[in-house]
N, C-alpha and C positions, 0 to 999 in steps of 0.2 A: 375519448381522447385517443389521439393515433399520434405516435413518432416513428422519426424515422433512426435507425440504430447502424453506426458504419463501424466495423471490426466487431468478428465472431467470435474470440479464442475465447477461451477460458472464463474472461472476466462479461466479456459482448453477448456471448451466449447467455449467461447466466441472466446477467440483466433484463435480457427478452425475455425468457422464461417466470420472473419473477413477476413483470411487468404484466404479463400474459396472465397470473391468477390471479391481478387485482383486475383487468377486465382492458386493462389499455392497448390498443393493439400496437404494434410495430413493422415496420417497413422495415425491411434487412438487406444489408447487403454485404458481400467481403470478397476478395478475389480468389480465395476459395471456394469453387462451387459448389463439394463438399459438405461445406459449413453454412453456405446456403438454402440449400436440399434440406439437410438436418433440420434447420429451426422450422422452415416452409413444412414440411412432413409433421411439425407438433403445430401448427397453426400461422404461424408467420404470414405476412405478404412477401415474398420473394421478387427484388430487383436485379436488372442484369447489370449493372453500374450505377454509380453517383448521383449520374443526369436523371435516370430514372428514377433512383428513389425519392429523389425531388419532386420530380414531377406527380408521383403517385400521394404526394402529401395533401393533407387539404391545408388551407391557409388561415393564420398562422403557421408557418411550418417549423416544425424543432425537430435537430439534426444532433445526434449525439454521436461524436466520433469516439470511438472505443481502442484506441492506436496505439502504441507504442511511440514513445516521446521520440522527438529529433522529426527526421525526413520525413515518416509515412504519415505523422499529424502534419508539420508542414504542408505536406503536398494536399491532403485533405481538407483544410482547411483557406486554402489558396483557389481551390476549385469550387469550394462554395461560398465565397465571395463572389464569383463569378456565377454561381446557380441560382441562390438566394433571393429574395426581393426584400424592400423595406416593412420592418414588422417581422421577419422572421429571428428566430436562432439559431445562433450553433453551438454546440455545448462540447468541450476539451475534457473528456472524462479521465484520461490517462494523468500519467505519473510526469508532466511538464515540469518544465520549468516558468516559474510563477512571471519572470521577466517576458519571455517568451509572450505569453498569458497577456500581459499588457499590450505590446506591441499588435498582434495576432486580433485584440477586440478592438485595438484603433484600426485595423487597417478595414476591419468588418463596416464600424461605427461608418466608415467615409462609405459606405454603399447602402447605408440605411439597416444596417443587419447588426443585431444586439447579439454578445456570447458572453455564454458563460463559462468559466474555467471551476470543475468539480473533482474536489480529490475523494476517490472512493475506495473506502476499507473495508474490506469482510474478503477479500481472498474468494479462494474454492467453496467455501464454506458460505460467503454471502446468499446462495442460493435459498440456505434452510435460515440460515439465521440473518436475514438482512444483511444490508451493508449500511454503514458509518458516512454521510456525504460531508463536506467541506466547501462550501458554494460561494466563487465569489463573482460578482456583477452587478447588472440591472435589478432591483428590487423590483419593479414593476413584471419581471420576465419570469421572477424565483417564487411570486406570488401568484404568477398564471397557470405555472408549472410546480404547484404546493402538491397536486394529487399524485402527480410520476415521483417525487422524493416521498412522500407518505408511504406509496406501493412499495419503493425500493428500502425504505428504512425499517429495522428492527420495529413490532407493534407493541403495543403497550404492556409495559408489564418487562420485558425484556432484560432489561435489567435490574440488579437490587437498586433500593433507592440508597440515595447517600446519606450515611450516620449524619447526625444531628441536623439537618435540614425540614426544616416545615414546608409542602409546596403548599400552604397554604398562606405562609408568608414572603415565599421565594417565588417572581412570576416568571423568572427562568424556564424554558418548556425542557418537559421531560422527554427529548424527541432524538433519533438518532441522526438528525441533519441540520445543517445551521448557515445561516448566509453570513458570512464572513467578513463580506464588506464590498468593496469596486474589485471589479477586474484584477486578478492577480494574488488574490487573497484569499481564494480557494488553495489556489495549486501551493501556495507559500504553508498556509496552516496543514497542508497533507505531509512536505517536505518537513517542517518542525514535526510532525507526528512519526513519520517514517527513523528522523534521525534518532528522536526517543525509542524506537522501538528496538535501533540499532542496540541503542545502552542497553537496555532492559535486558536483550538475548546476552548480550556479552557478559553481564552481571549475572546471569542465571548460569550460562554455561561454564564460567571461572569457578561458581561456586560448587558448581557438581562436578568437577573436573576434581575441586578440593576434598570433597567426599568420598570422589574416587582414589585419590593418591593415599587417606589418610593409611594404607595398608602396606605402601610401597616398599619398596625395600632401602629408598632415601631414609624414609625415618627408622628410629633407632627401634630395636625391633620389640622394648619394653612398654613402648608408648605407642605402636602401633592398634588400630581400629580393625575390624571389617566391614565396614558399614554397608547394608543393601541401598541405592541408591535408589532404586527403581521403587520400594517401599516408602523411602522417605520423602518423596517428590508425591507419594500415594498421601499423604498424613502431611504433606504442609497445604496438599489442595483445601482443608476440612478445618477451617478456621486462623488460616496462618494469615499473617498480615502480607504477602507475600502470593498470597490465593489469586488469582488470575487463571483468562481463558489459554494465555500462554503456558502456564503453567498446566494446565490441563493436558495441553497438546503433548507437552514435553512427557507428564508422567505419562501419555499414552503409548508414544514411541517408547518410551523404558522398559512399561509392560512389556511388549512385543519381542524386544529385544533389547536385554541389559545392555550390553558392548555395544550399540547402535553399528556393528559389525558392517549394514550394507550402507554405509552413508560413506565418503571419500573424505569429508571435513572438511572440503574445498566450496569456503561461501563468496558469493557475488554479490555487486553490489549495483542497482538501477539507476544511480545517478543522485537520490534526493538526499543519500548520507552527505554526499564533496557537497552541493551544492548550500546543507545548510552550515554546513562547515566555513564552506565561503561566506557566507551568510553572515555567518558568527563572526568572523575577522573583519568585514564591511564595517558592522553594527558596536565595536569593541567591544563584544558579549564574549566574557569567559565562558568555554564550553568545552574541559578538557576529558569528560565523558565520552560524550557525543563522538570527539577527533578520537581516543582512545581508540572506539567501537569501531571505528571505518578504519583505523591502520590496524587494527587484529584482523579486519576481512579482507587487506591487500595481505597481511603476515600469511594467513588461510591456504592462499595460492601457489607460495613459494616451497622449495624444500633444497634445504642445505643451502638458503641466500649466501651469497657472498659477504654480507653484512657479516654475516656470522662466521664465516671465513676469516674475515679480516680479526673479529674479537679476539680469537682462537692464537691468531697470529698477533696478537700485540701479549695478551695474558702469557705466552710462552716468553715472546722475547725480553717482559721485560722480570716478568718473576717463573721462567720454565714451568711452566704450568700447560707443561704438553698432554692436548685431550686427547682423550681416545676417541678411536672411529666409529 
């Protein structure tokens, strides 16, 4: 099986690579030549543009664009309506927006060209330990292309099984990829995945931030703790209901460095936190986690908000409760 793979960074690279030791080949391309060169040098087929790696496909052809949501998926997905023929793919690997998703498979469908929108998880780390896919579309296109999600998905055994569950009487597949449903239901179920993941950090980091205070000089200095933080995140990995691969990460940066000293605490955010946010308000889904987690990442950015200017200024004027600087 051969595809063709469009964006190198991080996550496009990996892909190739992974795809590369289950035996599949990939056509590459990115307007880094750079990035190019690199994959072409471990085995890749190297294209000089779009047109070409189209063209270098055999037919069926599957086109998996690996972009950065907004303009550069747009523009890439615009241009292979235009490349494509009936029977082919193109697959939206990035962090879209699921509406997007919809629109972007209709405009494909009217030139005979099927997509699929794939939200994919495992980060940096996907390389060694698979990636998590979210696939929504054609059934006929997810069942042609079962062996490229196989290669890309965690193998068997990967994770523990789930307490109380028989797969002997649960036909559920034990598989790290899953078709979601039509057009749009990839990239939705990655954005509700994403937003959880928002809470998760936020809940994990308020609680070791608590850890960390409990020594402060706030508390009264009877009932004060010292507790090693970096220890305790060692020892909740190791049976805690709380055990997770995020958890893992976190006690690793701990190890390395208590104070996580070189980090700025200034977190970004890609878009899938507002979008399921928005999502939630559409839907009347209470979600005051979820919003929590994405206004502590716009809080992250700021320093000395006016917000807090103003607090400062009403707590003095109306009970002088003049803060200090």
């Amino acid at each position: 099986m051969q595809i063709g793979m469009v964006g190198l960074g991080r996550m496009g690279g990996n892909l190739v690579r992974r795809l590369a030791r289950a035996g599949i080949t990939c056509t590459v391309w990115d307007r880094d030549p750079a990035a190019v060169a690199a994959l072409a040098a471990e085995g890749a087929e190297a294209a000089t543009d779009l047109a070409d790696l189209v063209e270098r496909l055999p037919e069926p052809r599957t086109v998996w664009v690996m972009l950065p949501a907004g303009a550069a998926t747009e523009e890439a997905i615009g241009q292979l309506a235009n490349l494509l023929a009936p029977g082919d793919v193109a697959i939206d690997g990035g962090n879209g927006m699921w509406k997007d998703a919809i629109r972007r498979a209709a405009v494909l469908r009217d030139v005979g060209v099927d997509m699929l929108d794939i939200g994919t998880s495992g980060g940096v780390w996907g390389l060694a330990r698979g990636y998590c896919l979210m696939i929504g579309g054609p059934a006929e296109q997810v069942e042609r292309l079962d062996p490229v999600f196989k290669a890309l998905a965690p193998g068997e055994g990967a994770a523990p099984p789930t307490p109380g569950r028989d797969p002997a009487a649960d036909p559920r597949p034990a598989q790290g990829y899953i078709h979601c449903g039509a057009n749009g239901a990839g990239h939705f179920t990655k954005m509700v995945h994403n937003a959880v993941e928002y809470g998760m950090m936020q809940a994990m980091a308020e609680g070791l931030e608590l850890l960390r205070q409990a020594d402060s000089e706030v508390v009264p200095e009877e009932l004060r703790l010292s507790l090693d933080v970096p220890d305790i995140t060692e020892a909740w990995r190791r049976g805690s209901v709380v055990a997770s691969w995020l958890l893992d990460l976190t006690a690793q940066a701990l190890a390395a460095d208590g104070e996580l000293s070189t980090y700025s605490g200034r977190v970004g955010d890609s878009g899938e936190g507002r979008w399921a946010v928005q999502a939630a308000i559409e839907s009347a889904v209470p979600a005051p986690v979820l919003s929590a987690a994405l206004y502590s990442r716009f809080r992250s950015r700021q320093e000395a908000p006016f917000a807090d200017r103003s607090l400062s200024a009403m707590r003095n004027a109306f009970g002088g409760h003049l803060e200090p600087k």
